[in-house]
N, C-alpha and C positions, 0 to 999 in steps of 0.2 A: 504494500500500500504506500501510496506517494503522498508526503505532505505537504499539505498546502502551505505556504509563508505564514498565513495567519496561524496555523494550529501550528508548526514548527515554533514560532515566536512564542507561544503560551507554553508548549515541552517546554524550550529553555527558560523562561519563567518559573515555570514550577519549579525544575531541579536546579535552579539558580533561593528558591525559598527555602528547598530542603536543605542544601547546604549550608545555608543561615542558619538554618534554625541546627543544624547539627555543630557549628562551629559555636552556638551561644552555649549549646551543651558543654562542649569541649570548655570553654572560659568559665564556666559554673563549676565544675568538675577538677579545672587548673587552681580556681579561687578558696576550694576546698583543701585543695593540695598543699595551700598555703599556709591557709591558716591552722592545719595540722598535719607536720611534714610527716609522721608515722604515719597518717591514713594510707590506706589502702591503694596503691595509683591503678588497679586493674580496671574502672570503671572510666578513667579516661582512657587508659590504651586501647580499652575497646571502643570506643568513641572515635578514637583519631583513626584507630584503623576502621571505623564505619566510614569515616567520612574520607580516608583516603581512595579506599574502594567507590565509593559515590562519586568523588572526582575523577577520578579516574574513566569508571562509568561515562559519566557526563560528558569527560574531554572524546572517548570514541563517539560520542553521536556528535558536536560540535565539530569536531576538526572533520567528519563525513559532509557537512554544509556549507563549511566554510568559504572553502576555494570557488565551488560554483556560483553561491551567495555573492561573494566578491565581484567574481567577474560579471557576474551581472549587473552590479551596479555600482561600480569602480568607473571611472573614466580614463582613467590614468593607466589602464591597458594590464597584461598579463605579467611583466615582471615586478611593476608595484607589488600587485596582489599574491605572488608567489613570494615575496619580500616581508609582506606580512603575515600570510600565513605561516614561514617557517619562524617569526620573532614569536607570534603567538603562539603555537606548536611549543616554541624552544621556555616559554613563561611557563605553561601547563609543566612542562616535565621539570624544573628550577622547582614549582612548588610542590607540586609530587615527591619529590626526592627530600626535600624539608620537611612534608608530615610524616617521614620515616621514619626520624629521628626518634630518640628512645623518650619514653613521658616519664618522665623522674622528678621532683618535685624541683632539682636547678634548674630543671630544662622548660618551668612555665614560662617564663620571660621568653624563654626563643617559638615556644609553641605558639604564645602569643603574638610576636613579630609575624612569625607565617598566616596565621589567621587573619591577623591585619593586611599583609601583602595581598591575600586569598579576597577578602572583601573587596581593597582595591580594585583588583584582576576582575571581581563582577561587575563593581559600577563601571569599570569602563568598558566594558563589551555590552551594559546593559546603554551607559552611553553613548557608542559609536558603532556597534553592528548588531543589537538586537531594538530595532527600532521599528516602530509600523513602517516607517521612511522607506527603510533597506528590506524588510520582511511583510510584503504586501502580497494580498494574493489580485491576480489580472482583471 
């Protein structure tokens, strides 16, 4: 089944919500790790690896629309867009490779730098390529 721009835009929408809402976990979960460095950290590491799996997820259906997305309504012809999609591409795996990282109570400060980057990384795709503008259906 082919998706239409409109219902493509609302997928990434939505798994662009999930991931929020699973990185507010991950900071609830970091915020407790704080305030009691003996608790337990198995309840974020499972969280980050929910949400690395999820990203991950997400980056296969996004980086499958991308290229054509672009070139559809790029102006600026096919090596812009192959220019951007490999910086974009090469962003997903930079963050991918940071939610690796081991969840130990030193390591909520850096969990939280990548969440931050990771939020980042949505608003700007939610503001320069998931837009009715760019993802309209004919």
């Amino acid at each position: 089944m082919k998706l239409t721009p409109s219902r493509t835009l609302a997928e990434l929408t939505s798994q662009h919500d999930a991931l929020r809402s699973m990185m507010d976990t991950c900071e609830a979960l970091a915020d407790e790790l704080d305030r009691d460095p003996q608790a337990d950290p198995t309840p974020l590491v499972r969280e980050i690896a929910r949400l690395r799996l999820a990203f991950e997820a997400h980056n296969r259906f996004e980086e499958q629309l991308l290229r054509p997305v672009l070139l559809e309504h790029d102006r600026h012809g096919p090596v812009r867009v192959e220019r951007m999609v490999e910086d974009h591409v090469n962003e997903h795996r930079a963050i991918h490779a940071q939610l690796g990282a081991p969840a130990t109570a030193p390591v909520a400060a850096m969990l939280r730098d990548v969440i931050e980057t990771l939020r980042a990384h949505l608003d700007a795709e939610e503001r320069y390529l998931l837009t009715a503008r760019v993802l309209r259906d004919a």
